[in-house]
PLY file of the C-alpha trace (Angstrom):
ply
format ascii 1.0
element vertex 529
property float x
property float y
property float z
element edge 528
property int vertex1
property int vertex2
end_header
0.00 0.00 0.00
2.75 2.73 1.33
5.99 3.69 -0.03
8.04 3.10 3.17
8.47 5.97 5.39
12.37 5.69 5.76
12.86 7.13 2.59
10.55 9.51 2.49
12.04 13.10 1.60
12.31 15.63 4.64
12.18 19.62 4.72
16.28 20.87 5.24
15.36 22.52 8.23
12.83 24.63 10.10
13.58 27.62 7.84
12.82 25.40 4.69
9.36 23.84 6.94
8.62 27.67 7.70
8.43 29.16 4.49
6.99 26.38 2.67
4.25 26.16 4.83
4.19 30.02 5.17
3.69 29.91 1.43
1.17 27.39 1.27
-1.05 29.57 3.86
0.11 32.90 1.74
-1.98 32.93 -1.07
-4.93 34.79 -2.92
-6.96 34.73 0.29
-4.52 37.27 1.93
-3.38 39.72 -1.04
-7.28 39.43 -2.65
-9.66 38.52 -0.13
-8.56 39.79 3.06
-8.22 43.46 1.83
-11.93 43.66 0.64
-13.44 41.38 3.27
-11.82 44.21 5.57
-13.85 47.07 3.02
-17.00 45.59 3.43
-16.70 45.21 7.49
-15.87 48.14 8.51
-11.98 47.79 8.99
-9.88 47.88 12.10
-12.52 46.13 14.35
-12.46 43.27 11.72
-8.83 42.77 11.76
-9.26 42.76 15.45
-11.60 39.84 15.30
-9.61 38.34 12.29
-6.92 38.25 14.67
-8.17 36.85 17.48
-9.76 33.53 15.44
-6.75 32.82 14.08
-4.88 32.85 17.76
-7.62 30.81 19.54
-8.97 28.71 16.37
-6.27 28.82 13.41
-3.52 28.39 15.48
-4.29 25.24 17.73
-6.04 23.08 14.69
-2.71 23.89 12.66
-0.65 22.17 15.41
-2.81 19.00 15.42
-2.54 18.96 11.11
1.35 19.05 11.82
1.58 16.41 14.87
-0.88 13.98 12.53
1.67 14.35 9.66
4.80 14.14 11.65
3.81 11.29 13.74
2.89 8.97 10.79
5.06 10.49 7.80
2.06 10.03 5.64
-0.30 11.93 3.30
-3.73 12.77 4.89
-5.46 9.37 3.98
-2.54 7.69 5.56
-2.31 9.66 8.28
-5.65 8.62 9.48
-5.42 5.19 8.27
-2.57 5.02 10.18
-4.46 6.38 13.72
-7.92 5.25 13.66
-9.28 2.79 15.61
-10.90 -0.16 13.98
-14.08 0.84 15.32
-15.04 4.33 16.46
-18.73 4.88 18.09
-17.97 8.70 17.35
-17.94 7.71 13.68
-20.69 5.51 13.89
-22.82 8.28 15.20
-22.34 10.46 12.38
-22.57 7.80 9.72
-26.01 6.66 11.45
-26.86 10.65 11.60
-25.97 11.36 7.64
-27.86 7.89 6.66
-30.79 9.01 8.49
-30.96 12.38 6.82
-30.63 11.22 3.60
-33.33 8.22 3.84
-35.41 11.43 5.04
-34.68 13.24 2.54
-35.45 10.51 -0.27
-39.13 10.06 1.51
-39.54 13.67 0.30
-38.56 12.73 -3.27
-34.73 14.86 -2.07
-33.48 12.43 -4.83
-30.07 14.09 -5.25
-29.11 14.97 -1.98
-30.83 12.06 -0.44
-28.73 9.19 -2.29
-25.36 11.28 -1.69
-26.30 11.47 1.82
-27.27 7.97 1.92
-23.93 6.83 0.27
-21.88 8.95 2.33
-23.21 7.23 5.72
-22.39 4.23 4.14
-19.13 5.31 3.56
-18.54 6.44 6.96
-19.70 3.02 7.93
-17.24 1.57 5.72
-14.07 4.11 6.11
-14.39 5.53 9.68
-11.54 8.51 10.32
-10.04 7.90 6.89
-12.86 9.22 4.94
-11.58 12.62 6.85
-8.35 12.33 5.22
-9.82 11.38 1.81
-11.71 14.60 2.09
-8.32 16.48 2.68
-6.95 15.03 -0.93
-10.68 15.60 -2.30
-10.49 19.10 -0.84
-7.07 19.77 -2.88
-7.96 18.90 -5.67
-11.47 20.78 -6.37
-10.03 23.58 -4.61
-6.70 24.08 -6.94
-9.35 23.83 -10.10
-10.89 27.24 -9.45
-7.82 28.83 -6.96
-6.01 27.97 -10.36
-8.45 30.06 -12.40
-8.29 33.24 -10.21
-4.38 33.03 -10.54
-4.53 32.59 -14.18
-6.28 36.00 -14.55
-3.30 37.66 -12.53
-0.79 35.53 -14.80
-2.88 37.26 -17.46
-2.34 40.72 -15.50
1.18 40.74 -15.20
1.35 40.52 -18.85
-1.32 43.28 -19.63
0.96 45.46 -16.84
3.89 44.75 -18.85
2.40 45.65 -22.30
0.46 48.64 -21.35
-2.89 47.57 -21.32
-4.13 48.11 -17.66
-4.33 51.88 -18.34
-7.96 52.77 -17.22
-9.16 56.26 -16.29
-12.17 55.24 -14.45
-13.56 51.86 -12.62
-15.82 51.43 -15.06
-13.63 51.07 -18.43
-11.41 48.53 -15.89
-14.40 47.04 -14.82
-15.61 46.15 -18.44
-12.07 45.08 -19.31
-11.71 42.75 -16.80
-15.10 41.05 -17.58
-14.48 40.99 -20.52
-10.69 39.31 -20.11
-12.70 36.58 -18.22
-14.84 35.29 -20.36
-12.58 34.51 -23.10
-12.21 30.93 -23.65
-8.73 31.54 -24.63
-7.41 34.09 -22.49
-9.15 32.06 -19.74
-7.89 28.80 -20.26
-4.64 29.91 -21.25
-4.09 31.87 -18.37
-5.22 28.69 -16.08
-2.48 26.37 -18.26
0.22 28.58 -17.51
-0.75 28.50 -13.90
-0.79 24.64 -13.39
2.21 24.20 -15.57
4.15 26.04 -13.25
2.87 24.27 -10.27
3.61 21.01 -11.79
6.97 21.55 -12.26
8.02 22.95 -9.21
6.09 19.55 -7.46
7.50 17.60 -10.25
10.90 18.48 -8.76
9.89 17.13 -5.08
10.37 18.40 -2.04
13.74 19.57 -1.22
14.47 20.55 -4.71
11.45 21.77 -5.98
8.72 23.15 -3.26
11.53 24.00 -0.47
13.89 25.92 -2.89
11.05 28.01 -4.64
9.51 28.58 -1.39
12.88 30.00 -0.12
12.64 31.92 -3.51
9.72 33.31 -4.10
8.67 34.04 -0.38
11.58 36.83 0.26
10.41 37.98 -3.34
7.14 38.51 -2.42
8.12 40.05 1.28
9.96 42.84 -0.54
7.80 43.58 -3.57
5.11 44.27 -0.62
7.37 46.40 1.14
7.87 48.44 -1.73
4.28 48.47 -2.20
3.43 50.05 1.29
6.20 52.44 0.88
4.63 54.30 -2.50
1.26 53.93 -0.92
2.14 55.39 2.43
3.87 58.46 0.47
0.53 59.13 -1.79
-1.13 62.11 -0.84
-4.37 61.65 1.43
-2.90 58.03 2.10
-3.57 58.23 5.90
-7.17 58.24 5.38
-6.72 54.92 4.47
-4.46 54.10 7.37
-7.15 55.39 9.97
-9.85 53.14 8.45
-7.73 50.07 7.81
-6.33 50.60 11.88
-8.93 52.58 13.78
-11.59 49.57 15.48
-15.23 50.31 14.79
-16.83 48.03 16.99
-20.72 49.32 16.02
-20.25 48.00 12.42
-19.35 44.25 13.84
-21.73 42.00 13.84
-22.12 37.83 14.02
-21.89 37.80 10.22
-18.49 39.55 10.84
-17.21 37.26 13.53
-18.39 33.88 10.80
-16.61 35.84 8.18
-13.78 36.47 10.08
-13.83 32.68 11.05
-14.07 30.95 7.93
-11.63 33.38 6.52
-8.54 32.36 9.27
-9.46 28.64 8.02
-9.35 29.49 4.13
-5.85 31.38 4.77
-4.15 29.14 6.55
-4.91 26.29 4.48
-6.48 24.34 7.06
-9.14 21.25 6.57
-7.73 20.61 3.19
-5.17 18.29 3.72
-2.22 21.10 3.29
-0.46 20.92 6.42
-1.06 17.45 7.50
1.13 16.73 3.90
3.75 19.11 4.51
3.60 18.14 8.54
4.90 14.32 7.01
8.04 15.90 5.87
8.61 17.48 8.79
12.10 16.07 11.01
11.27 14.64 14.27
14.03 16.89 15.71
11.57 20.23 14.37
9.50 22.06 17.04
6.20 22.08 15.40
5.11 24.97 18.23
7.27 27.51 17.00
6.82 26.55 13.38
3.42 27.11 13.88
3.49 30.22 15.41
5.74 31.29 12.61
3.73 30.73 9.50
0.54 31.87 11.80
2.36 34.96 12.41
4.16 34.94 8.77
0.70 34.50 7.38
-1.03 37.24 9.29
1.75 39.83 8.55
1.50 39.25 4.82
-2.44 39.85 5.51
-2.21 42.72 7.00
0.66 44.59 4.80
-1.68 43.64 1.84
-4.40 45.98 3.37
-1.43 48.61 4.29
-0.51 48.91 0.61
-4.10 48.30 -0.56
-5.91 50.86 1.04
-3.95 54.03 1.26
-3.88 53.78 -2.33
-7.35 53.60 -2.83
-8.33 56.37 0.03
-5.69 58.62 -1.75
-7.10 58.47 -5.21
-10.54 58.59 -3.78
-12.33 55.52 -3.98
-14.78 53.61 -1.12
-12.66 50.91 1.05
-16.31 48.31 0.10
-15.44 47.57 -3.47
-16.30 44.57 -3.08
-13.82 41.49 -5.10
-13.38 43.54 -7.63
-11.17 45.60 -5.26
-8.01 44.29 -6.64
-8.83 43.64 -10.77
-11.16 46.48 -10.98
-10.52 49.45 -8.77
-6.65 48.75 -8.46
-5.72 49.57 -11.75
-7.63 52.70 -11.48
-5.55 53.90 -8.80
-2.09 52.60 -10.54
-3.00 54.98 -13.65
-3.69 57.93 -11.46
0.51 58.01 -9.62
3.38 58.44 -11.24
4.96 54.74 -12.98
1.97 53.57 -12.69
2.05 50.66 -14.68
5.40 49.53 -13.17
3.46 49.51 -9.95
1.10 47.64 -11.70
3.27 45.29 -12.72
4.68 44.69 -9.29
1.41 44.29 -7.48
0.11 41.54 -9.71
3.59 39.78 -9.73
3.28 39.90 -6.28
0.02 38.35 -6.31
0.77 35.69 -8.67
3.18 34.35 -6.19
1.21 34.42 -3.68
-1.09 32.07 -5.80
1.49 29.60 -6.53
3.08 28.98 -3.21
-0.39 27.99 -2.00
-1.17 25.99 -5.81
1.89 24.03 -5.27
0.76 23.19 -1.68
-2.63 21.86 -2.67
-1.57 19.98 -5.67
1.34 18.22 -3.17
-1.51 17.09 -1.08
-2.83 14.81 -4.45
0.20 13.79 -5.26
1.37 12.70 -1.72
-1.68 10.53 -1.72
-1.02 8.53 -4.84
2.76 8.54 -4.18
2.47 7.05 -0.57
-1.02 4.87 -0.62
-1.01 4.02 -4.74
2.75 3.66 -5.30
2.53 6.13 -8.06
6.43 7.82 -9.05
6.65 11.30 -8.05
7.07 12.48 -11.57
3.75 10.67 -12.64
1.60 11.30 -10.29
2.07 15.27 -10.42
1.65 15.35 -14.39
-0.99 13.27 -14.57
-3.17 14.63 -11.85
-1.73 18.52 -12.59
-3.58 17.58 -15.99
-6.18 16.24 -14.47
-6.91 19.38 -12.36
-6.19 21.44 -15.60
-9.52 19.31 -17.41
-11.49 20.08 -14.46
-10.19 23.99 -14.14
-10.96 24.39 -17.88
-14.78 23.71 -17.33
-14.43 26.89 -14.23
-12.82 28.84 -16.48
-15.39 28.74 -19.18
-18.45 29.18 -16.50
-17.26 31.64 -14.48
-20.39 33.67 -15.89
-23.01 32.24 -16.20
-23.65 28.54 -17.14
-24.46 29.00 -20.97
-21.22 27.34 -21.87
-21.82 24.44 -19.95
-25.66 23.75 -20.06
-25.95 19.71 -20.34
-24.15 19.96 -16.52
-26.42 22.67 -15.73
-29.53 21.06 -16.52
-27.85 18.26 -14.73
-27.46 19.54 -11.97
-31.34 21.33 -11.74
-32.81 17.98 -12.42
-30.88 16.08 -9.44
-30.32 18.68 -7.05
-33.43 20.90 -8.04
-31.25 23.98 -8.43
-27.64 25.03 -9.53
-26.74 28.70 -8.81
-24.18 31.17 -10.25
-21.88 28.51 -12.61
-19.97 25.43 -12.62
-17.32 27.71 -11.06
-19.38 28.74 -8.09
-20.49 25.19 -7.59
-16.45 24.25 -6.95
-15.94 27.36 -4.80
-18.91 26.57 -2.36
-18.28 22.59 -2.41
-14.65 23.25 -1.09
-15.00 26.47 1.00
-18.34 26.10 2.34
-18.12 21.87 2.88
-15.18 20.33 2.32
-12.67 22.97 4.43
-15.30 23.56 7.34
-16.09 19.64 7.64
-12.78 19.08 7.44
-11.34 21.06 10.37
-13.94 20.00 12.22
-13.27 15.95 12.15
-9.80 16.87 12.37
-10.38 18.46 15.96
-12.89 15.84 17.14
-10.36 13.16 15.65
-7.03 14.51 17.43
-9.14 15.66 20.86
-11.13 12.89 21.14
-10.05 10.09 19.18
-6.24 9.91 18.60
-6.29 11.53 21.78
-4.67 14.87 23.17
-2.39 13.11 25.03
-0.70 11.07 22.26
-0.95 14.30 19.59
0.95 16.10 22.75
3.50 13.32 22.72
4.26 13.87 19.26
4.42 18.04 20.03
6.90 17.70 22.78
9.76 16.09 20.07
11.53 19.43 19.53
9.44 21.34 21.85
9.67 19.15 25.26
8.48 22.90 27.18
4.83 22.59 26.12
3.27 20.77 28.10
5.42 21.07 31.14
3.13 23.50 32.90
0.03 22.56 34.99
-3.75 23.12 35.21
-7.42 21.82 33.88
-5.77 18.93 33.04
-8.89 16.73 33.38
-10.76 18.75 31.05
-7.97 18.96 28.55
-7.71 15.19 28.22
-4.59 15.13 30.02
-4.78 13.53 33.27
-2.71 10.05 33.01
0.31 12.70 31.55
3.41 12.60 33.98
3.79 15.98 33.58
0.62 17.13 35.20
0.55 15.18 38.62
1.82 18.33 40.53
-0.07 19.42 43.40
0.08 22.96 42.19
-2.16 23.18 38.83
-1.83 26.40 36.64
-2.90 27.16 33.50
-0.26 25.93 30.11
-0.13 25.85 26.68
-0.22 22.49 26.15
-4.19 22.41 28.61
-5.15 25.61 26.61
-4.73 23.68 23.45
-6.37 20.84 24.66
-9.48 22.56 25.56
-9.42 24.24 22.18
-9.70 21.12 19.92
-11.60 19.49 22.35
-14.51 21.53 22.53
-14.24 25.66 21.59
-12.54 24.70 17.61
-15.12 22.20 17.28
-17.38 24.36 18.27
-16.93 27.26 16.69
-16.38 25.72 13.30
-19.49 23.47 13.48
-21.57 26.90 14.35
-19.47 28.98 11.10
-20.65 25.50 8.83
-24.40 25.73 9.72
-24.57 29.71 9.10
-22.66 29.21 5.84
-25.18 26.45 4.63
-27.81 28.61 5.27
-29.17 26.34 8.19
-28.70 28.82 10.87
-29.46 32.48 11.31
-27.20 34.42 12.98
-27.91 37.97 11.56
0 1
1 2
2 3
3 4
4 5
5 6
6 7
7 8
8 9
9 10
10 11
11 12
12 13
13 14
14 15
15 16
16 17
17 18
18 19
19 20
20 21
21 22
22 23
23 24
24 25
25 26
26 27
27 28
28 29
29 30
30 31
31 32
32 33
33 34
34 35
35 36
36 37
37 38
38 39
39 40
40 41
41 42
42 43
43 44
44 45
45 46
46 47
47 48
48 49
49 50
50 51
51 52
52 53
53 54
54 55
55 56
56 57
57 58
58 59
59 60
60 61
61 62
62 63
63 64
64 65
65 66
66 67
67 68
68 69
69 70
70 71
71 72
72 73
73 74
74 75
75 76
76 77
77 78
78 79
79 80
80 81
81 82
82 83
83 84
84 85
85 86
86 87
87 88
88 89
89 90
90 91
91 92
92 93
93 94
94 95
95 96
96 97
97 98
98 99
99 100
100 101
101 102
102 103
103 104
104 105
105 106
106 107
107 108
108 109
109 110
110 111
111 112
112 113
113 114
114 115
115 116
116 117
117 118
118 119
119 120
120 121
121 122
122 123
123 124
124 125
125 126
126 127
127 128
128 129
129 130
130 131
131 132
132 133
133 134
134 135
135 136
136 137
137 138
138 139
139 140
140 141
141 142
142 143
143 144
144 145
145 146
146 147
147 148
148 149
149 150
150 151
151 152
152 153
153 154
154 155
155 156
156 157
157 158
158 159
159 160
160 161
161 162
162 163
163 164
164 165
165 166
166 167
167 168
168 169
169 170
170 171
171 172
172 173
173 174
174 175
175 176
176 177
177 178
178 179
179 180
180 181
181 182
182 183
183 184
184 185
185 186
186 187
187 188
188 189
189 190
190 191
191 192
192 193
193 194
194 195
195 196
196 197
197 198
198 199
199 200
200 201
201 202
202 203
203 204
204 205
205 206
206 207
207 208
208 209
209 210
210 211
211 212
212 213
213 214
214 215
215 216
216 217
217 218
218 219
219 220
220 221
221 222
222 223
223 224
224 225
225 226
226 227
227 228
228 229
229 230
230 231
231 232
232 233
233 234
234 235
235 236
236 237
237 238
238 239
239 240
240 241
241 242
242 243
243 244
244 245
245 246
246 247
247 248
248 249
249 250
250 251
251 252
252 253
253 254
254 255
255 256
256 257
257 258
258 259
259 260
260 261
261 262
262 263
263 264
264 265
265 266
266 267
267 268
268 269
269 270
270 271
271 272
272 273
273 274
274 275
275 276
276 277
277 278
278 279
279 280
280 281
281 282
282 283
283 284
284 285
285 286
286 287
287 288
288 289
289 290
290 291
291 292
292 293
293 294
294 295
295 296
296 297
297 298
298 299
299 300
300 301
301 302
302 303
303 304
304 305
305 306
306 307
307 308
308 309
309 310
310 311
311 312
312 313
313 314
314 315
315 316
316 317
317 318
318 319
319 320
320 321
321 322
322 323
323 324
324 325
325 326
326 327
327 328
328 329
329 330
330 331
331 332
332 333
333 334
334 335
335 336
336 337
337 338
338 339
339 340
340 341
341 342
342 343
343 344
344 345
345 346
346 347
347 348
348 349
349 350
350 351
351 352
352 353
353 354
354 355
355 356
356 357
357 358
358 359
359 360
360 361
361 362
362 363
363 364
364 365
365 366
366 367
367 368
368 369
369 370
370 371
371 372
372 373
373 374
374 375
375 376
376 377
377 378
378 379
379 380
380 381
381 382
382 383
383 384
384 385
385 386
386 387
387 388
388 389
389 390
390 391
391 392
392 393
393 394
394 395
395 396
396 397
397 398
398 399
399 400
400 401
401 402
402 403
403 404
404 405
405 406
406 407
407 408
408 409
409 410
410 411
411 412
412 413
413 414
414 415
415 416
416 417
417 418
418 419
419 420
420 421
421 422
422 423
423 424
424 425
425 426
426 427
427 428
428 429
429 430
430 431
431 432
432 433
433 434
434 435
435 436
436 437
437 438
438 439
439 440
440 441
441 442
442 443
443 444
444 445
445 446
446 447
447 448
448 449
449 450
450 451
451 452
452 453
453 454
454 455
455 456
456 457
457 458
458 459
459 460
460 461
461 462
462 463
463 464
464 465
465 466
466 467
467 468
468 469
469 470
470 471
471 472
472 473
473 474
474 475
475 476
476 477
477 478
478 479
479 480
480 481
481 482
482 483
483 484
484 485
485 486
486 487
487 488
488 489
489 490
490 491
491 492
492 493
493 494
494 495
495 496
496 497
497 498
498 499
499 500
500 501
501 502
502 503
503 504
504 505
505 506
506 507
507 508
508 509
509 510
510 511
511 512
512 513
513 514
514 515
515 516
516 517
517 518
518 519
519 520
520 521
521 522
522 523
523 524
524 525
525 526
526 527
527 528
């Protein structure tokens, strides 16, 4: 089944782990997203709550994806293959939970989402914990056909930069450009082939020679271009209007819509529930403290996040556009702003560059998760399995590309999709971006809590912390509630409160909580504003 683990490629150190994971969590989601998530709630208050998920939520559940990796040098599937019990009531439960709800819905003639519900409690019947891990590699690989589009337009954008063409007096004339750029099959699809292609190779290459060395490339790259960035932003006249929004907390404008956004965002940028760091967390030295690796591509990650919106929105404040553009922030009211300063279209130029590799240090992540999968459990060369399933994604990407619209290029799966599912909003590209960030990513963190607090157990995933970081869990206190009672460590008479309890009580009960809560509201089966 698995290539044995003894020769299985490491990371050269913890500055190699660092930035390749760093990359993997630096992607479109902080340079695009984050700066007009922060537009359209109000600014400083929502970095403030941004913050603090991602220090009581992000953080903890990226430590248990790196202990599951490092402890069984596998890919997600084998990680949890290699863990789970033979027979979990847990996993019964919610196999016996999903079966019920999609019998129910089949008595209601549900047809669609009754027999996938029905299969996939058989399934968890069948698989258990590893069906988690196969949602990881699932999770990669629908995610990296649309993430692949998006970056294709700014592979398309650092050309247009380069050749003049992003010179746009008013939002409007970039607005029609840039809906028009993306809807042409062939600027499209050819944008998207460039994308993968590069992503493939560097994975082609492996780990130490292809994702550590580009990482340790391409991240101090992107670190400086952004510096640069913020520096001719911060000198733009009527830039500090920017700066007071983007910093000053306005708590009225924060609401539990916020807080979810803010939520599901932290999980989205640090690659989490998709299988990322659990991969890279198998090539991780035993020797590595996975603590301080985590707090360094958490903080690494946040950083990056937070420059974006220091070079983002002075710009805009200073040319005179709203902070609430919306997504079309970056392709639409950007290079607006770039043709109203001086070089312009060299800053241009560098923004989207900069945003391009942002995109593929987290591509390459998300395709390694695939090809770590067939490489470990299928036997598959290295070389193979990355062309073959980098194509693969490319087929699948193509069809996003072409229905990023509307559906009228893709109809037959449209009508589809109405007559199983009795609806199919926005396109085939919508459908991939709400199966992966609305499902698969939530769902995914989720198990992977419950399965390190509860199943694998906090005191075996703190076992595996301590090698390289023997200090965390040498400190005392709710030691019962953290599931860490039997440890050696915590029979002191004295109890006080330590990192390694805190974390404990995190993925035992407030991560799984939290995300579980950010799911339903997603879905649309809660209400929360």
């Amino acid at each position: 089944m698995g290539n044995a683990t003894a020769t299985r490629e490491h990371w050269s150190g913890a500055w190699g782990l660092v930035l390749a994971a760093a990359g993997s969590a630096i992607g479109l989601g902080n340079i695009w997203k984050f700066p007009y998530i922060v537009g359209e709630n109000g600014g400083g208050a929502f970095v403030l709550v941004y913050l603090l998920c991602i220090a009581i939520i992000g953080a903890p559940v990226m430590i248990c994806e790196f202990a599951l990796g490092r402890h069984t040098q596998r890919n997600p599937v084998g990680a949890f293959q290699a863990l789970a019990p033979k027979t979990s009531v847990l996993a019964h439960l919610v196999g016996l939970g999903v079966l019920l709800a999609g019998m129910f819905l089949l008595l209601f003639r549900c047809w669609g989402w009754g027999a996938i519900l029905v299969g996939l409690g058989l399934l968890v019947f069948r698989y258990g914990w590893v069906l988690v891990g196969a949602m990881g590699v699932v999770a990669g690989f629908t995610i990296l056909s649309f993430y692949s589009v998006v970056a294709g337009w700014t592979v398309g954008y650092v050309w247009k930069a380069v050749s003049g063409q992003l010179d746009f007096a008013t939002v409007e004339a970039a607005k029609a450009h840039f809906n028009h750029f993306i809807v042409d099959p062939a600027w499209a699809v050819g944008c998207h082939f460039v994308f993968m292609a590069l992503c493939v190779l560097i994975v082609y290459r492996g780990i130490k020679s292809g994702i550590e060395r580009w990482s340790k490339i391409l991240m101090p790259v992107l670190l400086l271009i952004i510096l640069a960035l913020i520096v001719r932003s911060l000198t733009l006249p009527g830039a500090m209007a920017g700066v007071r929004f983007y910093l000053t907390p306005d708590f009225a404008k924060i609401n539990a819509g916020s807080v979810l956004t803010a939520l599901g965002h932290a999980f989205f940028s640090l690659s989490l529930g998709m299988g990322a760091m659990i991969t890279y967390g198998s090539y991780i030295d035993r020797k590595e403290n996975i603590f301080s690796a985590t707090l360094s591509v958490v903080g690494l990650d946040t950083l990056i996040a937070l420059m974006a919106g220091l070079a983002i929105f002075p710009a805009v404040f200073a040319q005179g556009f709203g902070p609430d553009a919306g997504p079309g922030l970056v392709f639409q009211v950007l290079p607006t702003v770039f043709h109203q300063i001086p070089l312009g279209a060299f800053w241009a130029f560098l923004f989207f560059v900069l945003l391009l590799i942002a995109a593929l240090t987290s591509g390459i992540s998300l395709l390694e998760v695939v090809t770590a999968y067939f490489v470990d459990e299928r036997g598959w060369k290295r070389h193979h399995a990355a062309v073959v399933f980098g194509g693969a994604i490319f087929l699948l990407g193509a069809f996003c590309a072409v229905s990023v619209a509307d559906w009228s290029r893709l109809e037959w799966i449209h009508a589809f999709l109405v007559k199983v599912f009795g609806s199919a909003k926005g396109s085939f590209f919508d459908v991939m971006d709400n199966l992966s960030s609305n499902w698969l990513l939530p769902l995914g963190g989720l198990f992977i809590s419950l399965f390190t607090g509860w199943i694998w157990g906090t005191k075996h995933a703190l076992d595996e912390i301590r090698h390289g970081s023997s200090n965390f869990g040498d400190v005392h206190l709710l030691s019962l509630l953290a599931g860490l009672k039997d440890d050696p460590s915590h029979n002191s008479q004295v109890h006080v409160l330590t990192l390694a309890s805190l974390w404990g009580i995190f993925i035992r009960f407030i991560s799984p909580v939290a995300v579980l809560v950010a799911f339903l509201h997603t879905v649309g089966w809660i209400k929360l504003t």
